[in-house]
Phi, psi and omega in degrees: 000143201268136189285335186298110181272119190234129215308184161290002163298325187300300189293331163284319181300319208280332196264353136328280199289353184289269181342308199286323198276310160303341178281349188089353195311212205210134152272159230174126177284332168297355216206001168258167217271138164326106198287124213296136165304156180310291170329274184324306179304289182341308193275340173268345171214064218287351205239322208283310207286335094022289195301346209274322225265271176332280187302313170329297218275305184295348187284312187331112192264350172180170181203148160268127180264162147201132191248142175216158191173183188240155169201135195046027203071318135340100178285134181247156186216128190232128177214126217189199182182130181260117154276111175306348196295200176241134345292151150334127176244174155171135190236114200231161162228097228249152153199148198242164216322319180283348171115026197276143141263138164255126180281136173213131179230144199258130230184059219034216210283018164233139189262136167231098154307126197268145138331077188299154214268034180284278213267359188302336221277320196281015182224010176078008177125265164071140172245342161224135178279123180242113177264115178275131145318314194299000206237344192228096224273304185295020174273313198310127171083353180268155113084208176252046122305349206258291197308350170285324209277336208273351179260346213275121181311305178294001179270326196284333185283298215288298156319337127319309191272339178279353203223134177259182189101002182271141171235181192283116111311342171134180168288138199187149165260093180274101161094317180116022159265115169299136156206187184242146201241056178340172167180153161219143190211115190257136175308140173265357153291310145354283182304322179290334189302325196288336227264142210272134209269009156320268163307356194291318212285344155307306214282334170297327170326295233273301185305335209270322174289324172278357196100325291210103165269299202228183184198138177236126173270092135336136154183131188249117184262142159218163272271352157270011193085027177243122166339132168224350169200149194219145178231170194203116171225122189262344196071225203299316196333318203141177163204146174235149148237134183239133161269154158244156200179165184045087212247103164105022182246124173351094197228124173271134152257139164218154179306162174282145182289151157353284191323312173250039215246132163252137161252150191286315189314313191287304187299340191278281177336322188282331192265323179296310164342308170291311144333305166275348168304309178312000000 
């Protein structure tokens, strides 16, 4: 039996056109059956409407995120914008419990954290910190890597399509937007098969250490098939809720130049160096 669950709409409808149909009515544009709204689908054909959700959400070239959550006890807040392209882009503005902000900009698997300008003496002036995922695999799944990865919308549908177990909660207003409201809620061993396999065994680390057994997954569609908001609860680990807004409006990231560039790989080679000199 298929784990996808679908409301008494489905059940309602079908036995409607059975009645209408038995009855003789006369066809007729006024007497034919009522065509189900975007909404009514969502919610009656939750895995077709999911897949429609993803190809929106991949035509899509960009979106404004704002993330706000708890991590390590610690609240945390993100406001921003993704280019949606291949690679994934995404220009944040993190800030943290005491009101500090940091630009942190994302470039497929490489990160550049602007520097505060305080702290420049030790980079030579340098204004950004560039950290490669690729080069730094047990980083992968930490800290706000996880949170880059965890806003992008097309990652939250696929996941909702990768997991059985999602049902329906209903119709809910986001934003002053009608959507439809998804959930899940998965073991994390579950969870771990979709996660990109780079990253599964940090990001498992990390769940196994906090404590983290399940994770309940959230996402809200509305009537164009596009995310407007996605929630995430890690258990002790933390939770986010991210809205989306402004869909398809013009967003640049660009690498930061060299010139003002540190790389942390470089800077960890300088200090074991220095360590083994010792």
């Amino acid at each position: 039996m298929s784990l996808w669950k679908r409301p008494a709409l489905t059940a309602v409808a079908a036995l409607t056109a059975f009645a209408v149909s038995a009855c003789g009515v006369t066809s007729g544009a006024s007497d034919e059956p009522k065509q189900p709204t975007v909404l009514e689908m969502l919610a009656s054909d939750l895995k077709g409407s999911l897949l429609k959700t993803a190809e929106a959400t991949d035509k899509t070239g960009s979106v404004t995120v704002t993330m706000t959550g708890t991590m390590g006890g610690e609240k945390i807040s993100m406001q921003g914008a993704l280019d949606l392209g291949d690679p994934l882009k995404a220009e944040m503005t993190m800030t943290d419990p005491k009101g500090d902000k940091t630009t942190v900009r994302m470039i497929g698997a490489v990160i550049f954290a602007e520097i505060p300008a305080e702290n420049r003496t030790g980079t030579g002036g340098k204004r950004w910190m560039k950290m490669d995922l690729t080069g730094l695999s047990g980083m992968a799944g930490t800290g706000f890597t996880k949170q880059f990865e965890d806003v992008d919308p097309i990652k939250q549908v696929k996941t909702l399509l990768a997991l059985d177990g999602t049902t329906v909660v209903g119709q809910e207003t986001v934003n002053g937007v009608p959507t439809v409201h998804y959930t899940v809620t998965t073991p994390v061993a579950t969870y771990l098969k979709q996660i990109d396999a780079m990253r599964r065994d940090a990001t498992e680390r990390t769940l196994a250490t906090q404590g983290v057994k399940e994770l309940k997954i959230d996402l809200w569609v509305d009537e164009q098939y596009r995310p407007r908001r996605a929630g995430l609860v890690m258990g002790a680990m933390g939770d986010m809720v991210v809205d989306y807004t402004d869909y398809g409006k013009a967003v640049t990231v660009e690498t930061p130049p060299p010139a003002e560039t540190t790389d942390f790989a470089e800077m960890l080679k300088g200090l074991q160096g220095l360590n083994t000199a010792n």
